[in-house]
Residue, then its C-alpha position, 0 to 999 in steps of 0.5 A: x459518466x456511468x457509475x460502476x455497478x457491482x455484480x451482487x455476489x457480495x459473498x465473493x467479493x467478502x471472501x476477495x477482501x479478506x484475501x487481499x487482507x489477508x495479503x497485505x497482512x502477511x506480506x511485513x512478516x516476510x519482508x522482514x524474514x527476507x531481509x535478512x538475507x537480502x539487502x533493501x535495495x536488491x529486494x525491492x528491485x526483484x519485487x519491481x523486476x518481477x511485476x514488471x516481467x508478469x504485468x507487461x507479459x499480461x498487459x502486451x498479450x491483451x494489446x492494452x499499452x496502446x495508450x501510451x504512445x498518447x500520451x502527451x509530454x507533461x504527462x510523461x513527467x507526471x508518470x516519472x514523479x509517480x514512478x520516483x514516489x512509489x519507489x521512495x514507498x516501497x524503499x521507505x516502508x522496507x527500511x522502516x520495517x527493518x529498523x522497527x518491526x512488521x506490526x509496527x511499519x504497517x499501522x503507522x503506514x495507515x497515515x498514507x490515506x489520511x495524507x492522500x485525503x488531505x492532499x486531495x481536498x488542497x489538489x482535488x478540491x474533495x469534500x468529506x462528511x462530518x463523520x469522514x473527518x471524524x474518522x480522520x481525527x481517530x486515526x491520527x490521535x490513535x497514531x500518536x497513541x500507538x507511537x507514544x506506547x512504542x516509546x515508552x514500553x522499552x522500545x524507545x530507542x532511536x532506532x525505533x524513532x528512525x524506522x518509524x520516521x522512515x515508515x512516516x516518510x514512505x506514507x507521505x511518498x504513497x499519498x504523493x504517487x496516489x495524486x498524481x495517478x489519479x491525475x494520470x488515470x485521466x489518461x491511462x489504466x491504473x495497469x498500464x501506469x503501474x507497468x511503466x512504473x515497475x518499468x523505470x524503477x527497474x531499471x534504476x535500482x539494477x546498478x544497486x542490487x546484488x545479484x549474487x544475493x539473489x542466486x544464492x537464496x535457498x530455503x526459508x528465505x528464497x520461499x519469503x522473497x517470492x512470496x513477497x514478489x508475488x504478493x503485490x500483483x496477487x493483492x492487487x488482483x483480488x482487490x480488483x475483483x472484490x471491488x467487481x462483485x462488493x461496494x468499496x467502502x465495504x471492501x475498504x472497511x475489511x481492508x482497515x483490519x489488515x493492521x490487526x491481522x499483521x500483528x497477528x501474523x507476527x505473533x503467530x510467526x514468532x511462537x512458531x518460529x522464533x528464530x525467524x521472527x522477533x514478536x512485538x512489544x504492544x501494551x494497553x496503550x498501544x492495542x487502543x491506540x491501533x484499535x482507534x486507527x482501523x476505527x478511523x479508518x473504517x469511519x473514513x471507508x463506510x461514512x459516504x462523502x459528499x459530492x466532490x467540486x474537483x478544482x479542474x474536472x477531468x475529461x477524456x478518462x480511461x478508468x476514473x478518478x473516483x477508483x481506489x488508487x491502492x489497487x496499485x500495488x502499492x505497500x499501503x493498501x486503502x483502507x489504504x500497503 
């Protein structure tokens, strides 16, 4: 199969990557502002509700849901697990974020593409250079560097060990819904997987979510739920146009610096607004630990992988397994958000 070819306007697709940073970046701050006058469950299912109501209209205007009235009965199970997974991340991440703080949930969620990586070379087969390995090892020891300055600079509470647990979990349920698209790319766009997702998920938090709460926004909290909802299909948008226009693991190495421009969102909002949003609590330890971590990440991005031996080699695909699956829109992007 033909590889993809970028149209050259790197200038473009720079400036789409740092949107989509820039996105990814803001989008904890306002969840947290959000939380406070809705609960986790209800914010989740306006942010599902609403991408299913844009996405769909798009995707049934343009005739592009054809496929899955294709698609054969184990995959239907396949895009259900996958449905189920990214609904555990966004739920996940959210409590995390509640229970701990912005800048802290999305650096910890940076562990998302290191289990994906893992999960693809036991699923997949993949194979990744000295140098990506390097880069794995970087993130991890500067996730444990960052947790380890959380604990000990008066943070240390439980509260803090279970929302960050909670993050840890919604990073692993990332990576288990990015392996089962990959796999179910073979069949469908990445779009039409995600409307059915956003679909489902929909439908399931509906009995649990407070409408009354939702009627009743107003202000400051009402403009951080529809930024939030809107958030997700406009970064996932920009980060498919920046990869139109510039190579992904230049785009994944600007994306790796959405962890440090989160923190900074955070401070800004705080000295800003305080009554809005608390600030973080980071010492030397911890900036090395979250410097490691966008290293890492970005070694994993600009080191080029081998060629991968896949255990089943894909036939039939529309799209390929070779995408970025954090386009999805998920709450990890891909450096990941």
């Amino acid at each position: 199969m033909a590889t993809h070819t970028t149209s050259g306007r790197w200038q473009l697709g720079l400036s789409l990557a740092l949107l989509t940073a820039g996105l990814w970046a803001t989008l904890p701050a306002a969840l947290k502002i959000a939380l406070g006058s809705l609960d986790a469950l209800t914010l989740t299912w306006v942010r599902f509700l609403f991408a299913f109501i844009v996405l769909g209209a798009w995707l049934g205007v343009r005739g592009r849901l054809g496929g899955l009235r294709r698609l054969p009965g184990r995959h239907w199970l396949l895009l259900l697990f996958a449905a189920a997974a990214l609904m555990g991340n966004y739920l996940l991440y959210l409590l995390g974020v509640q229970f701990t703080t912005p800048g802290n949930a999305q650096l910890l969620i940076q562990a998302a593409p290191l289990l994906m990586a893992l999960g693809g070379i036991a699923v997949f087969g993949e194979r990744y250079s000295t140098g990506q390995w390097l880069g794995m090892v970087a993130i991890v020891v500067g996730l444990c560097l960052f947790f380890a300055d959380q604990l000990g600079g008066g943070d240390g509470n439980r509260h803090y060990v279970f929302g960050s647990t909670l993050v840890l979990l919604g990073a692993l349920s990332w990576a288990l819904y990015a392996l089962a698209q990959k796999q179910l790319l073979n069949r469908l766009g990445s779009a039409t997987i995600l409307v059915v997702i956003y679909a489902a998920a929909s439908v399931v938090l509906a009995p649990f979510a407070d409408l009354g709460a939702v009627l009743a926004l107003a202000g400051v909290p009402l403009w951080m739920v529809l930024f939030a909802a809107v958030n997700t299909l406009a970064a996932y948008g920009a980060f498919a146009e920046a990869l139109a226009h510039w190579e992904a693991s230049r785009v994944s190495a600007i994306l790796a610096l959405t962890p440090l421009l989160a923190m900074a969102t955070v401070e800004l909002v705080h000295r800003s607004l305080p009554h809005l949003l608390g600030g973080e609590s980071i010492h030397t330890l911890g900036w090395i630990g979250a410097a490691m971590v966008v290293a890492g990440s970005c070694m994993s991005a600009l080191l080029k992988r081998r060629v991968s031996t896949p255990l089943a080699a894909p036939t039939g695909s529309e799209g390929t397994a070779e995408t970025p699956v954090a386009e999805a829109g998920s709450d990890r992007p891909a450096n990941v958000g």
